[in-house]
C-alpha positions in Angstrom: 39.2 -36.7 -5.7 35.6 -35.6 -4.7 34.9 -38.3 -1.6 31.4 -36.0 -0.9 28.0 -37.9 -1.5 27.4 -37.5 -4.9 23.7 -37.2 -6.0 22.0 -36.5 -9.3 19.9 -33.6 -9.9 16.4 -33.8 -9.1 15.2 -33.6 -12.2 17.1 -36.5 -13.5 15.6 -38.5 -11.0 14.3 -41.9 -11.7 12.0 -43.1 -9.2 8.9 -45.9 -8.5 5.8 -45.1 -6.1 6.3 -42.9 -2.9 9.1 -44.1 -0.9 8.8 -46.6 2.1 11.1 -47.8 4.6 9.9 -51.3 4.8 9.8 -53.6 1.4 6.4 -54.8 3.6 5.0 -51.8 3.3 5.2 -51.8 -0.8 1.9 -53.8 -2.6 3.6 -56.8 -3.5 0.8 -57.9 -6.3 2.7 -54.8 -8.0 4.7 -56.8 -11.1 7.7 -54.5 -10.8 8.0 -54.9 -6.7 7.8 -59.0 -7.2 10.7 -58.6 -9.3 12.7 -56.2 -7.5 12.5 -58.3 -4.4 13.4 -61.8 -6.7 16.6 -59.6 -7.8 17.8 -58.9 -4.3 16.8 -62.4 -2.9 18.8 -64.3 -5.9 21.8 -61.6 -5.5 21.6 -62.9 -1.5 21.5 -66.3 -2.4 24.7 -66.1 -4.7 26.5 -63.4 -4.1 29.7 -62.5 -5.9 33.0 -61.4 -5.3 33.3 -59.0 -8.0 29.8 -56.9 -7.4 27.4 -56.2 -4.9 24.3 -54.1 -5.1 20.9 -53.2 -2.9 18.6 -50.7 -2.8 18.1 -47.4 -0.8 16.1 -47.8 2.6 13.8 -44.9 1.4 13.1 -46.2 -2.6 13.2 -49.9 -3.9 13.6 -48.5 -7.3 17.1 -46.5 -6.8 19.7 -49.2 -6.0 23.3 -48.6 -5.3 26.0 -50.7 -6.7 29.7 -51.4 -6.2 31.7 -53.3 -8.9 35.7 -54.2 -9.1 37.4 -53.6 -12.0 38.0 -56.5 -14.9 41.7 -58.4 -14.3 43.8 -57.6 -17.1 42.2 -54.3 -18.1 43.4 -50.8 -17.1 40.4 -51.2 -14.2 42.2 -53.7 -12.7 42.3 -53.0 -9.0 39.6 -50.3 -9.1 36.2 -50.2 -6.8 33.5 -48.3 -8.8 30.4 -47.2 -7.1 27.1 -46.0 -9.1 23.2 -46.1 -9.1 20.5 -48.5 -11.0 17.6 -46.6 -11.2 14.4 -48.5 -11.9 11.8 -47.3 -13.9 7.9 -47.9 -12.5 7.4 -50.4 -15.0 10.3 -52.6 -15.2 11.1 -55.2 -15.8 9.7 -54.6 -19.1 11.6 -51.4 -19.4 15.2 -50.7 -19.5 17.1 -48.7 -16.1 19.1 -45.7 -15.9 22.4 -46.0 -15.1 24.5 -43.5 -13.4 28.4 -44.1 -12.3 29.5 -41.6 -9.1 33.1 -43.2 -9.1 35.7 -41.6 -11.5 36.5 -44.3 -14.2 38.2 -43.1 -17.2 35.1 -44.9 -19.4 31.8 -43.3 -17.8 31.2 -40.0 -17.0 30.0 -39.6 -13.4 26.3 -38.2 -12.3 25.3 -38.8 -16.1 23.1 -41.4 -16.8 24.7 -43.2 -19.8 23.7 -45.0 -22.9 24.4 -48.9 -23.1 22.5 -51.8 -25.1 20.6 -52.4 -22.1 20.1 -49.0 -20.4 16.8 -46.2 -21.1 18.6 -45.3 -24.0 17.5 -48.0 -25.7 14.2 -49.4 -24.8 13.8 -51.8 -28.0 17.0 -54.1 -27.4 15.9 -54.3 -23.4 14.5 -58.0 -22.4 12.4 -58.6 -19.7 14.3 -61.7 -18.3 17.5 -59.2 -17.6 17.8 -58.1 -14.2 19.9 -56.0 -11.7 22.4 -59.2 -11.7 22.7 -59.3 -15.3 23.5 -55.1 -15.5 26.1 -55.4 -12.9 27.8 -58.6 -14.9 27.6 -56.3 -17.9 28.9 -53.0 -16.7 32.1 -55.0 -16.2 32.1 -56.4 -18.9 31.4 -53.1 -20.6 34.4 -51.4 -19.5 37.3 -52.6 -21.3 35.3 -51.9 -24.8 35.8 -48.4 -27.2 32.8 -45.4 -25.6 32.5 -44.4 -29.7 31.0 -41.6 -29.0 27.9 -42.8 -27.1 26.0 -40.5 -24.5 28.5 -40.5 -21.1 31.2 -42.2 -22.4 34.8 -41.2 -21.6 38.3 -41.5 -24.0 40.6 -41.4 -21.1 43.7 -42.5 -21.8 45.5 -45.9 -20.1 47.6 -44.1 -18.0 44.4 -41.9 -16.7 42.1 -44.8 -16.0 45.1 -46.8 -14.1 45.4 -43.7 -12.0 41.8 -43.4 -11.7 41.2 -47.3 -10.2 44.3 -46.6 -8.1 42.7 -43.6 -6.7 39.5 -45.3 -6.7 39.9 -47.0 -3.1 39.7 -43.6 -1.3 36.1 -43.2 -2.7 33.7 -42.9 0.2 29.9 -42.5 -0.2 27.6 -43.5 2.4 25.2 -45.9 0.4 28.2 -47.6 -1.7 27.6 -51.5 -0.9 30.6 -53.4 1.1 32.0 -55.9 -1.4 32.5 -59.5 -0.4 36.3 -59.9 -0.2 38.0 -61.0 -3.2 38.2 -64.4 -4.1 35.2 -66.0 -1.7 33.2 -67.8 -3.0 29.9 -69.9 -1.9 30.5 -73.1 -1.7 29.6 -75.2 -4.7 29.8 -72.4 -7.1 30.8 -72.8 -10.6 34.3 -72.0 -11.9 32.7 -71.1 -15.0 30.6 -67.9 -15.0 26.6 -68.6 -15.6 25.8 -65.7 -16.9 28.7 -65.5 -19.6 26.4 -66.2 -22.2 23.3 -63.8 -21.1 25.9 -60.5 -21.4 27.5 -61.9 -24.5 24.5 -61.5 -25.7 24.0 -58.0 -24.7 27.3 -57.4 -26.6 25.6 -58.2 -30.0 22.9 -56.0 -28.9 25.1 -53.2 -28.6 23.9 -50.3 -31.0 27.5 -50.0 -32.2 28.4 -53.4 -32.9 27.7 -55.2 -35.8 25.8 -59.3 -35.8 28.6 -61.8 -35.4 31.7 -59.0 -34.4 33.8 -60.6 -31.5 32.9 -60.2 -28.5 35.4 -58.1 -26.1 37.8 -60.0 -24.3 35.6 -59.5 -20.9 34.0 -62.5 -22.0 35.9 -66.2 -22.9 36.3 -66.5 -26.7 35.1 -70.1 -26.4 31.6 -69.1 -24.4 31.5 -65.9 -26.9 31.5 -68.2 -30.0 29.0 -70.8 -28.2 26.2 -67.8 -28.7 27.5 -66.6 -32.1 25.5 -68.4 -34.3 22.7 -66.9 -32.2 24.0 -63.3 -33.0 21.9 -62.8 -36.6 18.4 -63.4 -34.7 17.2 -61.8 -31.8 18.8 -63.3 -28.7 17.2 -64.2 -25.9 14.3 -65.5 -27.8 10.7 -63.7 -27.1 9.3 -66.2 -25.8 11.9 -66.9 -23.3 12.1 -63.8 -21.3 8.0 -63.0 -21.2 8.1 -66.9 -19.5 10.4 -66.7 -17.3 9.1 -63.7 -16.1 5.7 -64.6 -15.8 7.0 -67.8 -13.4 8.6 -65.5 -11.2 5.1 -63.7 -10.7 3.4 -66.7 -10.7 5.3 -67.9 -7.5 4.9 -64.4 -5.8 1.2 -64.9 -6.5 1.3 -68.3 -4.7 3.0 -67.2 -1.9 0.7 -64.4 -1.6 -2.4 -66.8 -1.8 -1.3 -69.5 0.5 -0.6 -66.5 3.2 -3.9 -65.3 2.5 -5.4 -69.0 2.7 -3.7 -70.1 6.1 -5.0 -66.7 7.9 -8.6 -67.0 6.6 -8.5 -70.4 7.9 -6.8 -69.7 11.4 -9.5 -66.8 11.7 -12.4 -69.8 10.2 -11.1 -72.4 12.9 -11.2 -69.7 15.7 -14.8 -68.5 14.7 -15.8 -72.3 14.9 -14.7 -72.5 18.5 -16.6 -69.1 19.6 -20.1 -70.4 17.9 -19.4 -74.3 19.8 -18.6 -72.7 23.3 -21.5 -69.8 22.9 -23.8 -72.5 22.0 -22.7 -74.9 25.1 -23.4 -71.4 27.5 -27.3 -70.7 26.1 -27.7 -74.7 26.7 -26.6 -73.7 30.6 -28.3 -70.4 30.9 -31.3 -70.8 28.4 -32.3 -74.5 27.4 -35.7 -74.2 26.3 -34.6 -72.4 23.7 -32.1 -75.3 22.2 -34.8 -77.9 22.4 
């Protein structure tokens, strides 16, 4: 198995602004940074056993992920490292994604087609984020390529090898994993986001408005969103608000910062004018009468 630092070729490269080292250093009034840094401060604040995911130190738009393999599946056991790469204007379009780790269902250093990758820009919503790829791409995997760009017919026997063989994949950006089974306390047995990647399901281009949903996702959580399957799901005007909050409270951070230095700098220029007034009264008082 290739264990060498796999990277795309330049030209497939998908990348935001000039590179920084610093997420200070990026303009944060920029919509796509706000949202970038709300999808690594929710994926901080609940983090999951089964993924983990961050971006480079060089480019917030290219993230690196690791994901285990769904229970139950021929990926069972398997650690599979790949690459989200942002586009300059998400969230409101769709990411590339590329898969470095030998799977027996992706092809490696291709970026492939999904419901909710750049190969399909008019099923993308704005309210799905880096969370909701990475609960999708395992959910994904189990489910028939049919022929879409980057998919792999490997057979069981190859793909049970291939997550075996998977734990001696090395790459120097792959994400550590949480170990198996943690969890934060006061998380949900139930997964929250069942619902959001049945729904990317139905927006697969090869499946049809009320098919079944893989077994990846719970029958009984698949059929809760069914009814939902013959309209578009999430609703428009869910995503556009959500996403619009999320900038709203980036903008209100960003004033109230602004507010309390303009009036530490207000409060300090208040003190200079009292104390040079108090020296002319010393050294000139005819003039302050």
């Amino acid at each position: 198995m290739d264990n060498a630092p796999n990277e795309m070729p330049t030209t497939q490269a998908v990348v935001g602004p000039a590179p920084a080292t610093d997420s200070r250093m990026w303009n944060r009034k920029n919509p796509a940074i706000r949202r970038i840094l709300a999808d690594l401060r929710e994926l901080g604040t609940a983090p999951s056993d089964q993924y983990a995911a961050k971006p480079t130190e060089e480019n917030m738009f290219e993230w690196h992920f690791c994901i285990r393999g769904p229970s139950g599946t021929d990926y069972q056991g398997g650690v599979y490292h790949g690459k989200i790469l942002l586009p300059a204007e998400y969230p409101y379009k769709p990411p590339n994604i590329v898969f470095l780790t030998p799977n027996g269902r992706w092809e490696t250093k291709t970026k492939i087609c999904l419901s909710f990758s750049a190969y399909h820009p008019e099923l993308w919503q704005p309210a799905w984020g880096v969370r909701t790829i990475l609960e999708a791409l395992i959910s994904f995997m189990p489910t028939p390529g049919d022929g879409a760009v980057g998919a792999v017919e490997a057979t069981s026997e190859d793909r049970k090898r291939l997550a075996r063989e998977s734990a001696n994949y090395k790459h120097p950006l792959m994400p550590e994993l949480p170990e198996q089974g943690s969890k934060p306390a006061g998380a949900a047995d139930k997964n929250p986001y069942a619902e959001q990647v049945a729904q990317l399901h139905f927006h697969a281009p090869n499946m049809e408005p009320g098919a079944a949903v893989p077994p990846a996702v719970p029958a009984a959580e698949a059929a809760a969103v069914a009814p939902a399957a013959a309209v578009a799901v999430p609703t428009a005007a869910t995503s556009p608000v959500m996403t619009v909050l999320g900038e709203a409270v980036e903008e209100i951070e960003s004033t109230a910062d602004y507010a309390l230095r303009l009036s530490t700098w207000a409060v300090g220029m208040a003190i200079f004018l009292l104390g040079y007034r108090k020296l002319l009264t010393v050294l000139v008082p005819d003039m302050l009468v």
